[in-house]
N, C-alpha and C positions, 0 to 999 in steps of 0.2 A: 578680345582685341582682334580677332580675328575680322576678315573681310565677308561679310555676308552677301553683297550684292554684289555680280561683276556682269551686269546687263548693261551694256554700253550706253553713254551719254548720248542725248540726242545731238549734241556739241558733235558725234564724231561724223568725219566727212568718211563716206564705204565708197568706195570704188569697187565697181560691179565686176565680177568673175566674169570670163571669156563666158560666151552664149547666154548673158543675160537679158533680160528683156529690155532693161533700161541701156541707154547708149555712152549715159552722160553723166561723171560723177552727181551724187547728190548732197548739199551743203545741209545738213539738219539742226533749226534753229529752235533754242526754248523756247515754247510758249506755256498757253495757260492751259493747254488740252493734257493732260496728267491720265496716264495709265488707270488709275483710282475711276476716272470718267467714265469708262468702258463698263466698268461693273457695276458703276449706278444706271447708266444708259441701257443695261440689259434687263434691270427690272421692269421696263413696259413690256408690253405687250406683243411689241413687231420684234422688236431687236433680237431679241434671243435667235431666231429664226437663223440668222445671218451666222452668229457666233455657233453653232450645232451641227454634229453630225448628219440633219434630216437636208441642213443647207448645201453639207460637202455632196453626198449623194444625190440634189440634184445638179451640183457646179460641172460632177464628172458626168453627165449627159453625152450626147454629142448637139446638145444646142448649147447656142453662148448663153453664157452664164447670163440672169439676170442684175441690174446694178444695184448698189446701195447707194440708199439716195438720202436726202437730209429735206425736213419741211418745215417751216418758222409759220403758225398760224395767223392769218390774218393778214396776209400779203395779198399783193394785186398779182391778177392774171401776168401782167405785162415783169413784175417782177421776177418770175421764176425765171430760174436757171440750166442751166445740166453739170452732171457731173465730170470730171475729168481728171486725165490723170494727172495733172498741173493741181487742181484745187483740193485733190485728196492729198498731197504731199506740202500744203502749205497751208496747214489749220493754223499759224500762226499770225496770218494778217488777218483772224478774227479774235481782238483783243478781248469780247466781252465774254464775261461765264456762263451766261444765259444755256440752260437745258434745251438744246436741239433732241427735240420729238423725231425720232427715227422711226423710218416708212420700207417697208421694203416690198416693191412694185412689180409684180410679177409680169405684167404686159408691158413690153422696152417701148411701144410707140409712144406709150403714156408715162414711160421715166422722167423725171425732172428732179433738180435739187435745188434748194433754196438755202444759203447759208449766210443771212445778213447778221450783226454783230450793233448796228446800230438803226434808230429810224428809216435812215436810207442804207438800201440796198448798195451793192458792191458794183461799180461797173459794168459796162458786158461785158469790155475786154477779159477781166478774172474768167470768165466763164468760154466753156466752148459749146458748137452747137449741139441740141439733144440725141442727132444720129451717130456724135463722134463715140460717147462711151457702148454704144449699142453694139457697135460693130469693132469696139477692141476685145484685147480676151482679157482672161483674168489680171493676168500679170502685169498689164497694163494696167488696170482699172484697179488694182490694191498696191501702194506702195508698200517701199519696205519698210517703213515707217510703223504704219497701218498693219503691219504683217507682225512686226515685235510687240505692239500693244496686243494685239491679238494674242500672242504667245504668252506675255506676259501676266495676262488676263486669265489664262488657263490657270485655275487648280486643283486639276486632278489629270492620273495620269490617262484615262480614256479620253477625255476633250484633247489635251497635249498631244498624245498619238493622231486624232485623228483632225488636226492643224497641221500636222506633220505628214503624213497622208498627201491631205491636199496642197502643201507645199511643192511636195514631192512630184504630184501629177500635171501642177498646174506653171511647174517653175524649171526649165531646164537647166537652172544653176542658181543659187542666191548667192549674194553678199555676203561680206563678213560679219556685216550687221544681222543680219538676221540668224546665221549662223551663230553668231553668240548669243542670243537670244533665245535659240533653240538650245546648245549647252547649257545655259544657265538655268533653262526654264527647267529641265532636266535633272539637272542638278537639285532645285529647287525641293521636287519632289521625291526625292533619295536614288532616282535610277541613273549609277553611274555606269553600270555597263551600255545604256541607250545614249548617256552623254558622251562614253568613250569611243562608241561609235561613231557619233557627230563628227567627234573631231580628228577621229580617222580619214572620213571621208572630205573632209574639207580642204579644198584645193589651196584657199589663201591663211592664213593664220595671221591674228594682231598679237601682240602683248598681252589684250586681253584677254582673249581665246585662251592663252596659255595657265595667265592667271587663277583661270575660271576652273580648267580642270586640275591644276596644282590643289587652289585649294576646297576643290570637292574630295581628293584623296587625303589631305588633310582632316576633312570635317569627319571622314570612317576612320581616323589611326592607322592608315595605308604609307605609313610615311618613309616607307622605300619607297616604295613606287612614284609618290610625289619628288622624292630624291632624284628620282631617276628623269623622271619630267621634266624638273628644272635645268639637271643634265643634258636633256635632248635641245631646251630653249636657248642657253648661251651656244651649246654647237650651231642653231640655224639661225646664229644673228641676232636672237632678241634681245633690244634694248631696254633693258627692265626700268618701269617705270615705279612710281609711288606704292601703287596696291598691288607689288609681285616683290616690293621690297617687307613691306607689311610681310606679307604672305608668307617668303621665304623665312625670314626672321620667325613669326609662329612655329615655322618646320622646325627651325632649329631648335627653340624653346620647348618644346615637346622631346624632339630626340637628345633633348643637352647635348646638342652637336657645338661647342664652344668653338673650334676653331672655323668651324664654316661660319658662324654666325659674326667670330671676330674681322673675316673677310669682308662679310658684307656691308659690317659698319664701314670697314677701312674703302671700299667704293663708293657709301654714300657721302663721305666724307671729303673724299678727292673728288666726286663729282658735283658737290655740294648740292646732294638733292634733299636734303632734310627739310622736314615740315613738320608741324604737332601733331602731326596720326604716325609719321615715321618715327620720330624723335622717340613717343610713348611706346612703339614697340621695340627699340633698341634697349631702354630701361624693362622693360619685361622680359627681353630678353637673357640679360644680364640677371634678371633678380631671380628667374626660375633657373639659369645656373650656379647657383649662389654666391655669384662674383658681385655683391650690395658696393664694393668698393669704386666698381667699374661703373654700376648704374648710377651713382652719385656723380661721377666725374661726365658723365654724358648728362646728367641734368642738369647742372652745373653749367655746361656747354651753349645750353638751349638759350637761342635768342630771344623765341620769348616762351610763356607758357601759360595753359590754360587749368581750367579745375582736374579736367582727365589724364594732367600729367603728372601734376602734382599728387592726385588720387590713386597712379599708378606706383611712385614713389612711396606712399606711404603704407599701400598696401602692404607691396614689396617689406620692406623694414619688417611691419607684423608678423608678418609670414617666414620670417628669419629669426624672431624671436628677437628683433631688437627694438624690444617694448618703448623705451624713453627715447631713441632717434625717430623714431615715426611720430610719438607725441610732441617730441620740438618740429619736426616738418608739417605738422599739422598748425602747428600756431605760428610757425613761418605764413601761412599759407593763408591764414585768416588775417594777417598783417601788412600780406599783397592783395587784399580784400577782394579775395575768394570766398562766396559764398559753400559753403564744404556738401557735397549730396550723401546721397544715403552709402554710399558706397564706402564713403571716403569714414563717415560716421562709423560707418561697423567697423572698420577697419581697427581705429582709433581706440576704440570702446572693448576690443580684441585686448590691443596694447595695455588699458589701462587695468584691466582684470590680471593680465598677467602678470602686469608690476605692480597691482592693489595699491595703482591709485584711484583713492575713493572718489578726491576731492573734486579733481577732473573729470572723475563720471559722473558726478552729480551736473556740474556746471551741465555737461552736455547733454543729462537727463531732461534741463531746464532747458535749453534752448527748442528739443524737441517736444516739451509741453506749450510751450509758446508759437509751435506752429512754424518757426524760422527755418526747420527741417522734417521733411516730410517725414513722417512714420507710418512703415509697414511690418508686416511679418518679420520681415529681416532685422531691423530695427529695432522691434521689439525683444526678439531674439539675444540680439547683440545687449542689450540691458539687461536681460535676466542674465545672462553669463557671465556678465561684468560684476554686476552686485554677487551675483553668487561666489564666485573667484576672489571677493574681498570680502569674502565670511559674512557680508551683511542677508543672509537670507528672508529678513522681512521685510525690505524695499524689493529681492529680487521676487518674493513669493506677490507684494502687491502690484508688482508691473504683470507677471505671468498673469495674475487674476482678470485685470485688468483691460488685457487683449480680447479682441475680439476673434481672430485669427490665430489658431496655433498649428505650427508643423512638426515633424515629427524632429528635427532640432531643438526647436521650445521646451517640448515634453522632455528630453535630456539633459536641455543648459537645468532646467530646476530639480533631476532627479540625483542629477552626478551632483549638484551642490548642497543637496542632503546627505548625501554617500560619503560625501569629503572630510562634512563636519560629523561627521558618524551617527546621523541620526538615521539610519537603516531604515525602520517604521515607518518615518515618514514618508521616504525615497519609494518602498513597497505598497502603501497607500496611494500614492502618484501614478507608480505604475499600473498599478489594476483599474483606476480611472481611465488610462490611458487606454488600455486593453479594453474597456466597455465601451469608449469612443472610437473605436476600432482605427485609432491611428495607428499605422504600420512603425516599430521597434527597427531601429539600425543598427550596425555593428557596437557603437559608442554606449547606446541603450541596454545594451547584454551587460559589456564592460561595468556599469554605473551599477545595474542590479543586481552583478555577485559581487561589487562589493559594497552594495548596503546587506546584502545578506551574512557576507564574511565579517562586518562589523560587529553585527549583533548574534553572532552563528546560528543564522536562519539556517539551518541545514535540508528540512525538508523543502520551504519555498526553491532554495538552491539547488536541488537535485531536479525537480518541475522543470525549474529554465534550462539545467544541462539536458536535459529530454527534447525541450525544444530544440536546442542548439543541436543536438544529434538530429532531431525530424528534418527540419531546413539545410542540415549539411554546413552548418556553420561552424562547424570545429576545426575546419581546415583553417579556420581564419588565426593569425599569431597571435595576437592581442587578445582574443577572446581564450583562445588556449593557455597562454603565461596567467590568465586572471581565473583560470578554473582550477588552475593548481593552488594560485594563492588563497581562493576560496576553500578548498579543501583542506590545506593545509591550516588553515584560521578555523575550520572544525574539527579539528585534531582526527584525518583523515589521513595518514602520511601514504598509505599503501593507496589509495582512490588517485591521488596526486600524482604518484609516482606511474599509475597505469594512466592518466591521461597525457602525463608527458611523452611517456613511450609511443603515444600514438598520435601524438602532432607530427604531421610533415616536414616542417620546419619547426627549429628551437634556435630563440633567439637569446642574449645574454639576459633579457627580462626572463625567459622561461628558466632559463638556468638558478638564477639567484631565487626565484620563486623558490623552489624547491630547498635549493641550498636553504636556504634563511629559514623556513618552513621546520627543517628539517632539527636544525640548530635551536629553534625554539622549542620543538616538542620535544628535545631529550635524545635525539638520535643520533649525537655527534658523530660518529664513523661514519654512518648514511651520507653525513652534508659532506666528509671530506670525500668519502668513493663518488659522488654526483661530481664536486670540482673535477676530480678527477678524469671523468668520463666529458666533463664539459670541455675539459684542453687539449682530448684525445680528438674532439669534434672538430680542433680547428675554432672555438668561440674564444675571444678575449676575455677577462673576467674584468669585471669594473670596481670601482672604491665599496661599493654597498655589496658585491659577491666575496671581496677581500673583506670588509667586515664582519661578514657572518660567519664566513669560516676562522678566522681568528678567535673570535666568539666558542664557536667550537673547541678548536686547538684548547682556550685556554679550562675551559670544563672538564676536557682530559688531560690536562694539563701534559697534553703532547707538544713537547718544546722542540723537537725537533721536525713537523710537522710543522710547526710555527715559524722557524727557520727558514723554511723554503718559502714558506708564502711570503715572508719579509724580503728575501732575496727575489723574487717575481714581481711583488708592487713594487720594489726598488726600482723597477727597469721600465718603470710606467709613469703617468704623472700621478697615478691615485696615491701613493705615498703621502703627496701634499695636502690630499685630502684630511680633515680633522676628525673625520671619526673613523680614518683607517690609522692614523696615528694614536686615538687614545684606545682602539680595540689592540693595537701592540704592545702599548702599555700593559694594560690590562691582562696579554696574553703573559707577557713578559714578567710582570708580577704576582701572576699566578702560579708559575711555575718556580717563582724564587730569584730568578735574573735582575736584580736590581739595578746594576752597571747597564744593562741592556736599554733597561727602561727608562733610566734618565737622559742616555744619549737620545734615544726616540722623542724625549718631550724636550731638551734642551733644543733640536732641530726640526721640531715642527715649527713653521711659519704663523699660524695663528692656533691659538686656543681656546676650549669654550670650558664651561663646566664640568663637563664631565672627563677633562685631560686634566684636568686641578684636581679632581676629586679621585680618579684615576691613581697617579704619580702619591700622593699626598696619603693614601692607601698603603700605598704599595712601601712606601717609609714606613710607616707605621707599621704596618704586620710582618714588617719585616728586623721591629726595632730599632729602624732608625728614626729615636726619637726628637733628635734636636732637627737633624733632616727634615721631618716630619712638621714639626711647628716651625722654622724659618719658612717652610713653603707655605704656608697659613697666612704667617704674617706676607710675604710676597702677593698673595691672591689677595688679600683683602686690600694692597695698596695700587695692584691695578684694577680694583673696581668689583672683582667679583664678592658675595655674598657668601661667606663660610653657615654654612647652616646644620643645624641640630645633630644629622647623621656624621657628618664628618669631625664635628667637637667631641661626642661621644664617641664613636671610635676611635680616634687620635687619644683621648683621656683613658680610656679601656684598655687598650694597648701599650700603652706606655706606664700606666702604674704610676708609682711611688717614685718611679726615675726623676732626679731634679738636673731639669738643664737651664744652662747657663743664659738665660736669655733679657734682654735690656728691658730697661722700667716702659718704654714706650708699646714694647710690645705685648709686656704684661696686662698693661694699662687696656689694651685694645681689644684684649681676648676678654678682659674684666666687663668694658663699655659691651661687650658681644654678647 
């Protein structure tokens, strides 16, 4: 969303800096003469000449400069013209496209230009006599018009330099037009210290001069320094227009500056400068802060709107994880008969993998096999990930096939969604393809391949890629570090885990629970509570699945008082409410014999699943409470859940010969069971 060109309109009128050559504003009007022109008109044979440093060296002579002249073949004697500094500043009263053949005529006696546009020629008036451009100088004889195409036309930064050169020599002050033209051009090419020069030196400054270099310090992540910029612009006056409000907004979006950013809404708004390119960056703005509440209430706002803002919207949502508001803003959107682009497609097809929905990615499979939406890489991409994220991996494996184009995204949407479903194999067959089509592996690509290797405890392929991971210096990275532990730990490696965590830079509550959880499974229960331990000494918060594991623990050593504390910790959190930190309480709780403990914990869990039923229903049982024990039986089967095999026979095991008191209905139900 950023502003890529800030090379001024030919729309703007430049009023000339004190000791310029011209005397007299200049009004510059669109025509058909397009920058684009200059680069095709350089492919003959003459023209290059003029555009080159072999031209600058001979303009700085001390003879006048010879002219650039224009010749239409097949004109009469009586037709030609000359050139002038009038007709080189008003290529626009030549309406037709026609390819003027460029001439450049090294004898002035013999200069002439011819510039007709239709059968007949242009007046004489248009023209002045052949001795007038002979005897101006350059500066005359090239507008500044003429001098930004020229600039513009540069790309690279030798030709730019030495445009600039001859700027310099042959121009005792330019414009602001040109002046931004040279910024930009500059810009263009990545040298901002040559652009910040420019506009050091530059006597006058527009809006967009400002713009230009704002956000060239933007486009390096310099975003103090563009801070500071925009700082010096309201000190000297400038009236920020469209593409500085753009601009600034990016600034903010990058630095999650919310309260600068909420100013500058509140000024477009009292000065009602909004438009669909402003409106689309106040919602991006808002969405990369992750205020989606705010960006709703400014789209919302929008007088009208187009596919880019709505596209901007619904990215936004995706990217917040709120899978079904972007899905409804998308079929809002198709309903204010927006055709949706590719952007808008990936976005969606993001949403629907995460919320697996299938049904909705097929439809918009079909629309893109129909051609209704263009398909690229991205596109393609965005399908294999979607199907893969809804466990279908034989429509994602026949789209991947399919492609003619894959990036190293592709190669992961299909690997992580064999990883997922735990086919390991087939994930490590993907990759070694991968590796012989010598697509380059990204951070996500690591992540995906230890754990198809932790799947299936590929142990040696897994050591191979932690080798790699150490060559390339990729351990430093968090995500790859918390999944090398849980690979280790998933090949009953506790002490390898435990030496890769120690030497991550950073540990995050993923890195932490890795271990913990790790630790809790292979039998180590001390280890996973000394790791909690160490993890809250760090300053990490523990989350519902690090309260689970160690629970888990707790109740193997059937350390109740160990368990205690962590019940009084998630108490002060929201993971309590969580359902599998409540049936690991359970479960702790009835391991150690606390029965009163454990029914308050299941009486006050908010929802329950299986295994809090099976949990609790347990815990009566082996504790002899038999009628306990089957009233909660009969309970679970009347809200729906399934009593199965394991919990009939241990309820019956436990309880013996004991006869309890229970009514014919519920007899009847265990009987039908």
């Amino acid at each position: 969303m950023g502003i890529t060109n800030f090379a001024p309109s030919p729309n703007e009128e430049v009023q000339p800096t004190n000791g310029s050559a011209s005397n007299y504003p200049v009004k510059l009007r669109h025509t058909n003469f397009q920058p684009e022109f200059v680069a095709v008109a350089g492919t003959s044979n003459h023209f290059p000449a003029m555009f080159s440093p072999a031209f600058i060296s001979t303009a700085i002579t001390s003879q006048s400069p010879p002219c650039l002249t224009f010749q239409r073949t097949s004109t009469s004697q009586s037709a030609r013209r000359t050139c002038s500094k009038r007709n080189l500043t008003t290529f626009n009263r030549y309406k037709s496209s026609t390819n003027f053949p460029f001439k450049f005529v090294e004898d002035r006696s013999k200069a002439f230009s011819i510039a007709c546009t239709t059968a007949k020629c242009t007046t004489t008036e248009e023209y002045a006599d052949v001795e007038s451009c002979s005897n101006q100088s350059v500066s005359g004889c090239l507008s500044h018009y003429l001098i930004g195409v020229w600039l513009r036309s540069s790309r690279s930064v030798k030709k730019l330099r030495a445009v600039h050169a001859f700027i310099l020599r042959h121009f005792t002050s330019f414009s602001i037009y040109v002046g931004n033209n040279l910024l930009s051009s500059y810009l263009r090419v990545g040298m901002l210290v040559d652009a910040r020069k420019v506009f050091d030196e530059m006597p006058m400054r527009s809006v967009v001069t400002w713009t230009a270099i704002i956000n060239g310090y933007i486009d390096l992540d310099l975003t103090e320094e563009a801070l500071a910029l925009f700082s010096d612009s309201v000190k000297s006056g400038v009236l920020a227009n469209g593409q500085m409000f753009v601009c600034i907004l990016n600034l903010c979006a990058k630095r999650l500056d919310f309260e600068l950013g909420r100013q500058i809404h509140g000024v477009i708004v009292k000065g009602n400068r909004g438009n669909l390119i402003v409106d689309s960056a106040i919602i991006y703005f808002y969405a990369q802060c992750k205020d989606i509440s705010s960006a709703f209430v400014a789209f919302e706002r929008m007088r009208r709107r187009d596919v880019v803002c709505w596209t901007s919207m619904i990215t936004s949502c995706s990217q917040q994880g709120l899978g079904q508001e972007a899905i409804s803003m998308f079929s809002n959107m198709l309903s204010d008969g927006f055709l949706p682009n590719e952007f808008s497609v990936c976005s969606v097809l993001k949403a629907c993998g995460e919320e697996r929905e299938l049904k909705i990615g097929r439809q918009l499979h079909g629309l893109i096999i129909k051609k209704i939406i263009k398909n690229d890489v991205f596109v393609g991409t965005s399908l294999v990930d979607m199907y893969a994220k809804c466990g279908n991996l034989v429509d994602s494996r026949e789209v991947f096939d399919g492609m003619r184009n894959r990036n190293t995204v592709t190669w992961t949407s299909i690997i992580a969604g064999y990883a997922r479903e735990g086919l390991g194999e087939e994930a490590l067959n993907l990759f070694r393809l991968m590796k012989r089509q010598r697509i380059p592996a990204n951070n996500l690509t690591i992540v995906s391949i230890l754990r198809a290797c932790g799947s299936i405890e590929a142990s040696l392929t897994g050591r191979e890629v932690h080798a790699q991971i150490v060559k390339n210096s990729f351990q430093t990275n968090i995500h790859i570090g918390s999944t090398l532990v849980w690979f280790y730990c998933k090949c009953r490696n506790q002490l390898k885990a435990s030496m890769v965590l120690q030497l991550m830079p950073l540990r995050d509550v993923v890195s932490w629970t890795a271990i913990i959880s790790g630790c809790a499974h292979l039998g180590h229960e001390s280890e996973a509570l000394e790791f909690l331990k160490n993890m809250i000494e760090e300053g990490v918060e523990p989350n519902s699945f690090t309260y689970s594991s160690t629970l888990k623990a707790c109740a193997k050593m059937e350390a109740i008082l160990q368990g205690k504390m962590i019940h009084s910790s998630a108490n002060k959190t929201s993971a309590l409410s969580n359902v599998f930190v409540g049936s690991a309480l359970i479960y702790m709780y009835a391991k150690c014999g606390y029965v009163t403990e454990a029914s308050q914990v299941f009486d006050s869990m908010p929802v329950r699943n299986l295994v809090s039923w099976k949990a609790m229903i347990l815990c009566y049982a082996r504790n002899g409470l038999c009628r306990e024990a089957l009233k909660l039986m009969y309970r679970m089967q009347a809200e729906g859940f399934e009593v199965d095999d394991y919990i009939l026979g241990t309820v019956y095991g436990a309880c013996g010969d004991v006869k309890c008191d229970v009514d014919s209905s519920f007899e009847h139900s265990l009987q039908t069971h």
